[in-house]
C-alpha positions in Angstrom: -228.2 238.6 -37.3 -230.5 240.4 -39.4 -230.3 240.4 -43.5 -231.1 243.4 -45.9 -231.4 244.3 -49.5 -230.8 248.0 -50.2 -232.7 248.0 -53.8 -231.2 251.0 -55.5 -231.3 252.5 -59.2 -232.6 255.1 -61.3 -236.2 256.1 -61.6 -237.5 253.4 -64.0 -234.7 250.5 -63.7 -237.7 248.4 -61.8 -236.9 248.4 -58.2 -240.6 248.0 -57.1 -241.5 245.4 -59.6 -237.9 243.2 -58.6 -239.0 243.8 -54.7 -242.5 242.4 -55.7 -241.1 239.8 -57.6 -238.6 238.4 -54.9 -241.5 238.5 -52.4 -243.5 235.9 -54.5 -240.7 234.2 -54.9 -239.9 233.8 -50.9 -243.9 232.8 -50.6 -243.0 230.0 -53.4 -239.9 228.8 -51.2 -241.0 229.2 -47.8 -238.4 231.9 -47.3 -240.7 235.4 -45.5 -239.3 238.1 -47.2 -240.5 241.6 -45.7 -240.4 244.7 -48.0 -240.1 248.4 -46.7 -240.9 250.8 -48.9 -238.7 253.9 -48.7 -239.6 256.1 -51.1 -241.8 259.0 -49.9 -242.4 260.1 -53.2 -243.9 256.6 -53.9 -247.6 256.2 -55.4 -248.1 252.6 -56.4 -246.6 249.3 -55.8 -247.7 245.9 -55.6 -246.0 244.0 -53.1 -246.8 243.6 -49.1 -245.6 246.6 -47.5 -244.1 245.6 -44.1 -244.0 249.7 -43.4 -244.1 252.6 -45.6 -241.8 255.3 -45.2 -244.7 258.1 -45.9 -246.5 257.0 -42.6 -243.3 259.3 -41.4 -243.4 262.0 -44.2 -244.4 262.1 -47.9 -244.0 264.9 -50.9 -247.5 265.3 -50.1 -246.8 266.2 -46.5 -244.7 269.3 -47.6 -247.0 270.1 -50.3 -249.8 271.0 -47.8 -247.4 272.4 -45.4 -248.4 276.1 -44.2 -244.4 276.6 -44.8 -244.5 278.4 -48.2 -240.6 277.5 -48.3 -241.8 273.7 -47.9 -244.9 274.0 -50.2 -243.0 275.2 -53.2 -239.8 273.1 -53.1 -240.6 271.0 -56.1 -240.4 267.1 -56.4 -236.8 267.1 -56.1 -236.2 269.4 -53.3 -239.1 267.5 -51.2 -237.3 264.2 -52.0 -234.3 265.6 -51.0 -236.1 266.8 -47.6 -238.0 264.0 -46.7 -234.8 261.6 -47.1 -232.8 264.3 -44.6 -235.7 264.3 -42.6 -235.4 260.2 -42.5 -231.8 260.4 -41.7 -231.9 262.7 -39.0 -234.9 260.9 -37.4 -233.6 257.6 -37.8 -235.0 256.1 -34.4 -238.0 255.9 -35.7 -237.3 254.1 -38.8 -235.4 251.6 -36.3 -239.1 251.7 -34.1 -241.3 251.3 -37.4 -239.4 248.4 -38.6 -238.8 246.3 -35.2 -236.8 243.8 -36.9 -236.1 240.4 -35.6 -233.5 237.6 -35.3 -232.6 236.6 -39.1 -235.6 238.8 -41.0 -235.2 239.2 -44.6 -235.9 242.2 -45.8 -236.1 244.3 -49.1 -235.5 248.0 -49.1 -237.2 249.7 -51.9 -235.3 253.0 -51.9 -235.7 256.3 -54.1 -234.3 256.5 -57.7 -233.3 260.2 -57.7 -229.3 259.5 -58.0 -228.1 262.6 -56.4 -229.0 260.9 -52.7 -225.8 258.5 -53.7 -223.6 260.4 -55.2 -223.1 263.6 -53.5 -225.1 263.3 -50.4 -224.9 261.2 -47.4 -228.5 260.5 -46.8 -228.3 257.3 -48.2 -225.0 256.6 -46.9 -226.1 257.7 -42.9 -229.2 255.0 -43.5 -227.0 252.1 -44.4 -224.8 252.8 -41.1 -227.7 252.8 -38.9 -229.0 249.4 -40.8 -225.5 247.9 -39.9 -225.6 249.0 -36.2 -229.0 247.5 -36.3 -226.9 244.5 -36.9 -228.0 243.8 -40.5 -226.1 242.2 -43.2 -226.7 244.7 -46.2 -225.8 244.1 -50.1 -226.9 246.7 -52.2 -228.7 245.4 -55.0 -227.9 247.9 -58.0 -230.5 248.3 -60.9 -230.4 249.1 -64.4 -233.1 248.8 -67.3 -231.4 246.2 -69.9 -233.2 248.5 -72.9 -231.0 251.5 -72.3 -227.6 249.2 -72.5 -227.6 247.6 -76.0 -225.6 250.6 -76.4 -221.6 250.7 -75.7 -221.6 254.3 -74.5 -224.9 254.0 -72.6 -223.7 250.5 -70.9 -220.5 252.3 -69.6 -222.4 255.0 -68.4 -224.5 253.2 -66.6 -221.5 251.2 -64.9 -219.7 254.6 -63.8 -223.3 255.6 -62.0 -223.0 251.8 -60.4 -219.9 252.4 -59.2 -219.7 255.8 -58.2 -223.1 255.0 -56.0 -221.2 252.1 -54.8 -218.5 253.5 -53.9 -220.3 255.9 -51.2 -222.1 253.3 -49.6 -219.6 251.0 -49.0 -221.3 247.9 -48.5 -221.6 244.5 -50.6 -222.6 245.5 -54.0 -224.6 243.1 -56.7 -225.5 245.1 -59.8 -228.1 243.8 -62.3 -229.6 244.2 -65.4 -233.5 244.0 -65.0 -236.3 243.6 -67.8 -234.2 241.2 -69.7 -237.8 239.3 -70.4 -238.8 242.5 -72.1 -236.0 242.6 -75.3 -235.9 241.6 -78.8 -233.8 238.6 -79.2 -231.3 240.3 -80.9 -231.1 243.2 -78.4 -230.7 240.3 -75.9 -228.3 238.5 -77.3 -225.9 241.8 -77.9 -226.5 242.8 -73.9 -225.0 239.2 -73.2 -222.6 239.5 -75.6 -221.8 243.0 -73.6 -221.4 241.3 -70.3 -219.1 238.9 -71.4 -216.8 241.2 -73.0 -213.9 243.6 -71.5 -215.0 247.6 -72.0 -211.9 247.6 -74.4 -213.1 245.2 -76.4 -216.6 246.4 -76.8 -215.5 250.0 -77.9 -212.9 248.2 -80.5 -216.4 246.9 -81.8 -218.1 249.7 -82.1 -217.3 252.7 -84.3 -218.0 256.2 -82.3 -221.1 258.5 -82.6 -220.1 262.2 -83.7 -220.7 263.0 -80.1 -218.5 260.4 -78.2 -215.5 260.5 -81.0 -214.9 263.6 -79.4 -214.7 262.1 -76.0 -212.8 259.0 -77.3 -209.8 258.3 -75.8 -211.2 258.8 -72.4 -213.7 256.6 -72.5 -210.6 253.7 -74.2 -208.8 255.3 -70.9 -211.8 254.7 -68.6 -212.5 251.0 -69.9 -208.9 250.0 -69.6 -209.1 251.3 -66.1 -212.4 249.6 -65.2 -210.9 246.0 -66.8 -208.3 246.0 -64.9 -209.5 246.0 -62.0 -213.0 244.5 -62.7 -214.3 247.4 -61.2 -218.5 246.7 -61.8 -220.1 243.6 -63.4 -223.5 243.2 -63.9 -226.0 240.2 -64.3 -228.9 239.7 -66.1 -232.0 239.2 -64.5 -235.4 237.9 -66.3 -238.1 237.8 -63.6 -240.3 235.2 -66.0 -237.7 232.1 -65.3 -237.6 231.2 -61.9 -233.4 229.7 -62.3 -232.7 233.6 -62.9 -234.2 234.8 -60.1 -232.8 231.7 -58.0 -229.2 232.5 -59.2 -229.3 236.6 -58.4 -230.4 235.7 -55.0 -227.7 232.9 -54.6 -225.2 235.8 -55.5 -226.7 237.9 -53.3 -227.4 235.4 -50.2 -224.0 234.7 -50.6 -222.7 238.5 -50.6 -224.8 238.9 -46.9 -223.8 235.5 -45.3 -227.5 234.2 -45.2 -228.0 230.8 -44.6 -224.3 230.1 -43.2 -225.6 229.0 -39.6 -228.6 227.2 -40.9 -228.4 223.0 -40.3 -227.8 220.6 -43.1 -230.2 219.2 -44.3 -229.3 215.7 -45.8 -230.5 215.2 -49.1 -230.8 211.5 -48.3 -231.6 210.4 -44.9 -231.1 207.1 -43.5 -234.5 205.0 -42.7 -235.6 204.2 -39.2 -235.9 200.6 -39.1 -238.9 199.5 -37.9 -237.4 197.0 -36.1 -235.6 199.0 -33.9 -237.6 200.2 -31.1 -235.3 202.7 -29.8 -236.3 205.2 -32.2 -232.4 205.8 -33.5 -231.4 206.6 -36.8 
């Protein structure tokens, strides 16, 4: 078995920056996590790329196409064609990547949230991971500074889910740059993810523009507590114990570890007067 991160979330939520961080973090507890970058509209990250998805095709590739339909797409439209091209060459992802026996890897994927919610790009390269015979969770990100608002915070946990929901795999959904908040912006965001939707709107008296659009989002919340739809959890990449419990939840969510021996915390001593080397 094979285990994989699929690091999703808009342009901005810190998907490079996480997949950097985690690799440190692996080198810090012997665990060899690879990262793959694919974005082809990527220009700079600072982790170890394992491979880079633009040694396939790049935005840049299109851009000097002879093709005048392919050299004037736009950033969009070349995402959107480079990802297609990726799914519909998919062998040679599988080739580039030559995983082994229990690798760990980290997916850094695109941000552009149309290849998740209406598209099956995303969803075609998570099938082929599985018959690959990974273990996938998708690791769901979201900037902490845009949810110290009610409205924006629900938002963002209707994009989680409705991304979710097309993937179909296990799901962990976090709240990055928590390090990077005011106290008191901190402690409301933690005061958000330990509250019910309901409750939060009850708390909050609505803006001129979502009074207008107030009973369905009470309708929406009541929905999404009742069945605990999306939760998210906080992650602040300067403490070490936060980025130990995310990947707890997540190593749990992919099975890793499960075969692994145990290891006893406190072994029995040889004697030294027994010469046949038993415990």
């Amino acid at each position: 078995m094979k285990y994989a991160q699929l690091v999703i979330g808009p342009a901005g939520s810190g998907k490079s920056t996480y997949c950097a961080a985690i690799q440190k973090h692996g080198e810090s507890t012997e665990r060899f996590v690879q990262v793959v970058n694919l974005d082809p509209a990527s220009e700079v990250f600072n982790y170890k790329c394992a491979f880079d998805v633009r040694d396939l095709i790049s935005i840049d590739d299109l851009a000097d196409d002879e093709d005048e339909t392919l050299s004037t797409m736009g950033p969009n439209g070349s995402l959107v064609f480079c990802m297609e091209y990726i799914a519909n060459n998919i062998e040679e992802l599988e080739q580039a990547i030559d995983a082994a026996e229990d690798d760990y890897y980290l997916f850094d994927c695109p941000g552009q949230i149309e290849l998740y919610s209406h598209m099956n790009v995303m969803r075609t390269i998570v099938d082929a991971l599985k018959s690959w015979d990974f273990n996938i969770c998708a690791v769901f990100l979201l900037d902490s500074q845009f949810m110290v608002d009610v409205d924006k915070f629900m938002a963002g946990a209707l994009t989680a889910l409705s991304t979710l929901m097309v993937l179909e795999c296990p799901a962990v959904c976090v709240l990055t740059k928590m390090d990077l908040l005011k106290s008191e912006d901190r402690e409301r965001v933690e005061h958000m993810l330990n509250s019910e939707m309901s409750t939060l709107l009850n708390e909050n008296p609505p803006s001129a523009f979502s009074s207008a659009y107030r009973k369905l989002s009470e309708k929406i919340a009541s929905v999404m507590d009742s069945y605990s739809m999306v939760s998210f959890q906080p992650l602040d990449l300067q403490e070490e114990e936060s980025i130990s419990d995310l990947l707890l939840n997540i190593d749990n969510a992919i099975q890793y570890g499960e075969d692994a021996d145990v290891k006893d915390k406190f072994p029995e001593e040889v004697d030294p007067e027994d010469d046949t080397g038993e415990w």
